[in-house]
C-alpha positions in Angstrom: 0.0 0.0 0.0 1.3 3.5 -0.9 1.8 6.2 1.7 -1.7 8.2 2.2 -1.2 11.8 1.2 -3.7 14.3 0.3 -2.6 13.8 -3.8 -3.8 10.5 -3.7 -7.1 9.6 -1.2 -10.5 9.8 -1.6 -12.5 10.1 1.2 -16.0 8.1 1.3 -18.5 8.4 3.9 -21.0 5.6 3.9 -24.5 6.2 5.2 -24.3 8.9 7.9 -27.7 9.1 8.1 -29.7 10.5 11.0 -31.5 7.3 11.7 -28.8 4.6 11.1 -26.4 6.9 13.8 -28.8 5.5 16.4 -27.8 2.1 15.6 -24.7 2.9 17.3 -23.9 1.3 20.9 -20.5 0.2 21.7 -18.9 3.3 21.5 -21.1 7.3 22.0 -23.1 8.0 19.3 -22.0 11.5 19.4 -18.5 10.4 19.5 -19.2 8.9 16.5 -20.8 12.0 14.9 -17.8 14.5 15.8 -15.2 12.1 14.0 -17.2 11.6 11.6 -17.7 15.4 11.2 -14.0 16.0 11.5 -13.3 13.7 9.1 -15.5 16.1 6.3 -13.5 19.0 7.7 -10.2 17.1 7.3 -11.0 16.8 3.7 -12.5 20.2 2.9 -9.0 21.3 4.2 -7.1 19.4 2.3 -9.0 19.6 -0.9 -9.9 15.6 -0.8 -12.0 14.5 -2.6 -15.1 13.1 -1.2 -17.9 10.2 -2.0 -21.0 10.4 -0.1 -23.5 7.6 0.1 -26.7 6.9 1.8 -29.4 4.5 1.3 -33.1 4.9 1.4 -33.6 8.1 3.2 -37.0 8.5 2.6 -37.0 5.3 5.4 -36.3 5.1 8.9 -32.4 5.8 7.8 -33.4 9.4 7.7 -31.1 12.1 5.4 -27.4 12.5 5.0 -26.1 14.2 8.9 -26.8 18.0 8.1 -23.5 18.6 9.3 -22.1 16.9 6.3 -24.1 18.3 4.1 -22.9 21.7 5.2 -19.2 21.3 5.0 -19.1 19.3 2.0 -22.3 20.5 0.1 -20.8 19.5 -3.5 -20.3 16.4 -2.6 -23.8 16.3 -0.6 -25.3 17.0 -3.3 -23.9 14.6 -6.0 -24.1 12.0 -3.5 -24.7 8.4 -4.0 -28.7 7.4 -2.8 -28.8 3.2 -2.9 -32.2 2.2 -3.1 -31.2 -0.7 -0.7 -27.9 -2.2 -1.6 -26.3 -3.3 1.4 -22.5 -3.2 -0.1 -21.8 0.1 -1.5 -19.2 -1.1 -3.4 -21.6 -3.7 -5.4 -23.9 -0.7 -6.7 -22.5 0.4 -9.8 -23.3 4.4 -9.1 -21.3 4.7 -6.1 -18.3 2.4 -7.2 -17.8 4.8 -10.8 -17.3 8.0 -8.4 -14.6 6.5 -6.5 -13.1 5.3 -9.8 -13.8 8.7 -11.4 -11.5 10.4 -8.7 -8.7 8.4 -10.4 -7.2 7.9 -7.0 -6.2 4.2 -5.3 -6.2 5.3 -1.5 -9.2 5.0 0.4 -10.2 6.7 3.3 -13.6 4.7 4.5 -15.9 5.3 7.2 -19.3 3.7 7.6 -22.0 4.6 9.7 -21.9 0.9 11.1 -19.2 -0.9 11.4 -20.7 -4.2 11.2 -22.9 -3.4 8.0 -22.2 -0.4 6.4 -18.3 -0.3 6.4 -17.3 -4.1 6.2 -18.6 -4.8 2.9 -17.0 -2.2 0.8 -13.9 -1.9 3.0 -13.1 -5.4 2.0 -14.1 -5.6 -1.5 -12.2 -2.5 -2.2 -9.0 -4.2 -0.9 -9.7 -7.5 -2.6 -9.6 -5.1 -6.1 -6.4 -3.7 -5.0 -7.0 -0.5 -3.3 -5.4 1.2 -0.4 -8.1 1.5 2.0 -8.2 2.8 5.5 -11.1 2.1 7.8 -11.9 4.7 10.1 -12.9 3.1 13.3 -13.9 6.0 15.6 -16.3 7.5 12.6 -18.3 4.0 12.7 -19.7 1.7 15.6 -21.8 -1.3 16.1 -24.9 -2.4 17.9 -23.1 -4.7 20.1 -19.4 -5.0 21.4 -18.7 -8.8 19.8 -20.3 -7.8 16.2 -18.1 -4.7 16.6 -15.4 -7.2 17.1 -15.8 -9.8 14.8 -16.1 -7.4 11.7 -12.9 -5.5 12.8 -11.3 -8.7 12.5 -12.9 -9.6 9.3 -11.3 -6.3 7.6 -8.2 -6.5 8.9 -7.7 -10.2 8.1 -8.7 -8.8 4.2 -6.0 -6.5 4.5 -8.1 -3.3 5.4 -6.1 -0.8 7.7 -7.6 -0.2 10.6 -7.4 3.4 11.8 -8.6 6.6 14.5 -9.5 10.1 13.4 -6.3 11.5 14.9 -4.0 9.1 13.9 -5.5 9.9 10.0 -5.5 13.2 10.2 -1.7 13.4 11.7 -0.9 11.1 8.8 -2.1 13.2 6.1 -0.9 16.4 8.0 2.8 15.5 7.3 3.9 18.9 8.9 2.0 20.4 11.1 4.5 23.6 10.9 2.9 24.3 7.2 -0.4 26.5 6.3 -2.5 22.8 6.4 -0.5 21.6 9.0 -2.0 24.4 11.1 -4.9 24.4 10.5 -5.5 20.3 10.9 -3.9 20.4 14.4 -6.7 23.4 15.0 -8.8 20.8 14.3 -7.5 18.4 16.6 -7.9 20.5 19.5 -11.1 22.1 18.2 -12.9 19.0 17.2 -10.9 16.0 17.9 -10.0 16.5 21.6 -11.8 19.8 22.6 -11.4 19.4 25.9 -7.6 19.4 25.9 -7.9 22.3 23.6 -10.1 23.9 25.7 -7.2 23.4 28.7 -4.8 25.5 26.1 -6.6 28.6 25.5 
């Protein structure tokens, strides 16, 4: 796997939906949110491109986090709506934007762990991508399915990754213009409280 650098990832964010965030229980839901959030930040920032997808949220899914779609609103609004296909990766609409980006790195984060991340994390590896789960933007509805599908993606060879760690990664140097302003970020979003014990 090459190095992850803003040149060469594509961020996709897989069903961060208002109702599937409450399917959320082994870690905070709101946890969840914020890195999930940051994450969107991270790549308006950096000028990564982004994949949204959602599916069915005229259902008890619900719309796209409003968060998201403020932050990112280009790629809000050309997101990806499956009509019910559980693997993102296996609907042909969402799989040609990643493609079209041209870029092999993948920065993943799904909405559930178990579900909505899985699948696509490990199908993108099998076809030879970079990817990078991002395990603090998803969660589970139970500690051992949590578990289990951790396991399963890292046994495919998916990378399994936290917010900070990412965003560190793909900050390089924190001493230049985007340096700055993703470890503002950090302490603004990521750990607010021990930016809040700075000021």
């Amino acid at each position: 796997m090459q190095p992850f650098t803003s040149q060469n990832t594509v961020l996709l964010l897989i069903d961060h939906q208002v109702g599937t965030m409450q399917l959320i229980k082994n870690i905070d839901q709101e946890l969840a949110k914020k890195q999930t959030v940051a994450l969107a930040k991270m790549a308006k920032i950096l000028n990564i491109p982004t994949v949204v997808t959602s599916s069915q949220e005229d259902h008890a899914q619900g719309p796209i986090l409003p968060e998201i779609a403020r932050i990112l609103p280009e790629a809000y609004e050309a997101r990806i709506k499956r009509p019910g296909v559980v693997n993102a990766w296996a609907y042909p609409a969402f799989k040609a934007a990643v493609e079209a980006t041209g870029r092999k790195n993948l920065i993943m984060a799904g909405v559930t762990t178990d579900i909505c991340l899985i699948f696509p994390a490990i199908d993108a590896a099998t076809d030879g991508y970079g990817v990078q789960a991002v395990i603090d933007a998803s969660g589970s509805p139970s500690d051992l399915s949590e578990e289990f599908a951790r396991q399963r993606m890292h046994d495919a060879g998916v990378v399994l990754t936290a917010t900070n760690t990412l965003i560190a990664e793909l900050a390089q140097d924190w001493s230049t213009p985007h340096g700055q302003q993703l470890i503002g970020l950090l302490f603004s979003d990521v750990f607010p409280a021990i930016g809040a014990g700075m000021k």
